[in-house]
C-alpha positions in Angstrom: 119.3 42.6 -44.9 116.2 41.3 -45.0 113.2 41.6 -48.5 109.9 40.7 -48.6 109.3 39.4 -51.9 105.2 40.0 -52.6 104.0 37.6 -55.1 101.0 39.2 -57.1 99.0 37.1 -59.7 95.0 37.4 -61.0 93.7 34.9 -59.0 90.8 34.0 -61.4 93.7 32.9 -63.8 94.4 30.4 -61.1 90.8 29.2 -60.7 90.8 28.8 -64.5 94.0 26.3 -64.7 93.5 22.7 -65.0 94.3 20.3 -62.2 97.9 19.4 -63.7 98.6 22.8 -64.6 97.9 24.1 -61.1 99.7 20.9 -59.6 102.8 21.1 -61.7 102.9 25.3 -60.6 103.0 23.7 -57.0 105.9 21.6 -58.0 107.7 24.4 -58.9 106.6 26.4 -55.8 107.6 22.9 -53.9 111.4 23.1 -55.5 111.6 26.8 -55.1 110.7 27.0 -51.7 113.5 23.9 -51.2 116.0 26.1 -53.1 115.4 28.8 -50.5 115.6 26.9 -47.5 118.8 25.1 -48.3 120.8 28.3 -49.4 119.9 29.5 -45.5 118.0 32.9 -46.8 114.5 32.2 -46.3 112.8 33.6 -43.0 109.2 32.9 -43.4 106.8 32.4 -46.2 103.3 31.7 -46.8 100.4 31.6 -49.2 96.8 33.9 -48.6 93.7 32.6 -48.7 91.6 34.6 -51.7 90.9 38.4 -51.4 86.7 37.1 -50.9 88.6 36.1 -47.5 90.0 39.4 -46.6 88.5 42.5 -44.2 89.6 45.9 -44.4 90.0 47.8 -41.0 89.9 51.5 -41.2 89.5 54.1 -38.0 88.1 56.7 -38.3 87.3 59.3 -35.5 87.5 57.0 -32.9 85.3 54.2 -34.8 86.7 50.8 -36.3 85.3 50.3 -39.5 85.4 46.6 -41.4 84.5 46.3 -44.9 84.5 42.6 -46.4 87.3 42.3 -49.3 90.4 44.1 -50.1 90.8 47.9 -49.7 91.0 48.5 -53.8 89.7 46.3 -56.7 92.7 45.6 -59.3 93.7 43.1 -61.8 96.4 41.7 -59.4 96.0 40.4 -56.3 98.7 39.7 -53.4 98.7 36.0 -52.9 101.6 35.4 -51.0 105.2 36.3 -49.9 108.5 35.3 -49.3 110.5 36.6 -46.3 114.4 36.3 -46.8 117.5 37.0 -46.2 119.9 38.6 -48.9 123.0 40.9 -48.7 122.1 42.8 -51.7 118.9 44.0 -53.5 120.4 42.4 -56.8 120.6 39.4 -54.7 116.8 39.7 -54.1 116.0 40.1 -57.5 117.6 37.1 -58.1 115.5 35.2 -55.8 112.2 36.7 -56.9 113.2 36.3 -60.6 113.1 31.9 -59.5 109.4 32.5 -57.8 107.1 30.9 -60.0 104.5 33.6 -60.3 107.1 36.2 -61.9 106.4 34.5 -65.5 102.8 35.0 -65.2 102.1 37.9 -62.5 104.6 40.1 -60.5 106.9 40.1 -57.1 107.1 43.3 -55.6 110.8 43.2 -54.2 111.1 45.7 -50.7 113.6 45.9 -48.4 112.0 45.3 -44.5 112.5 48.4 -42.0 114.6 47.5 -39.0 113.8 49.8 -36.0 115.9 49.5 -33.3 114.1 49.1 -29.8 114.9 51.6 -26.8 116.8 50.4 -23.7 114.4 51.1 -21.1 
């Protein structure tokens, strides 16, 4: 089955870390990622750029609405994932319990709806 691990973490934290610190994170994030790949369960993965970056798109009766920034101000922001392959939700857990951000943020662990397409 596959999880999307969602790697939350105040991003002004980030900005506030010294050059080593913030290299030695990317080490970790380096040797994780490596970890992953070699055990054959990672899918995809990928780092966002900062929520100043972001548009929200709503519709709204008929009309497509942007508004510069995320949809809700909060302490946390989503800074990247981790798509992978696991046979078990404990299994998951396990891999997002490695990701460097769990000691100082949060993964959100959720398992990926599959939907199976129509013969035509």
């Amino acid at each position: 089955m596959q999880y999307m691990l969602l790697i939350y973490g105040d991003q002004n934290s980030w900005q506030a870390l010294g050059e080593e610190e913030r290299g030695q994170i990317m080490q970790a994030y380096g040797a994780f990622t490596q970890e992953l790949r070699d055990s054959g369960a990672m899918v995809a993965g990928d780092a966002l750029q900062p929520t100043q970056s972001a548009t929200t798109v709503r519709v709204q009766n008929g009309e497509t609405l942007t508004t510069d920034g995320p949809f809700a101000e909060t302490k946390e922001q989503l800074g990247g994932y981790y798509l992978i392959e696991a046979e078990s939700l404990d299994e998951a857990i396990e891999w997002a319990s490695k990701i460097p951000a769990a000691s100082h943020g949060s993964v959100e662990v959720r398992p990926v709806m599959v939907f199976q397409e129509a013969n035509a």
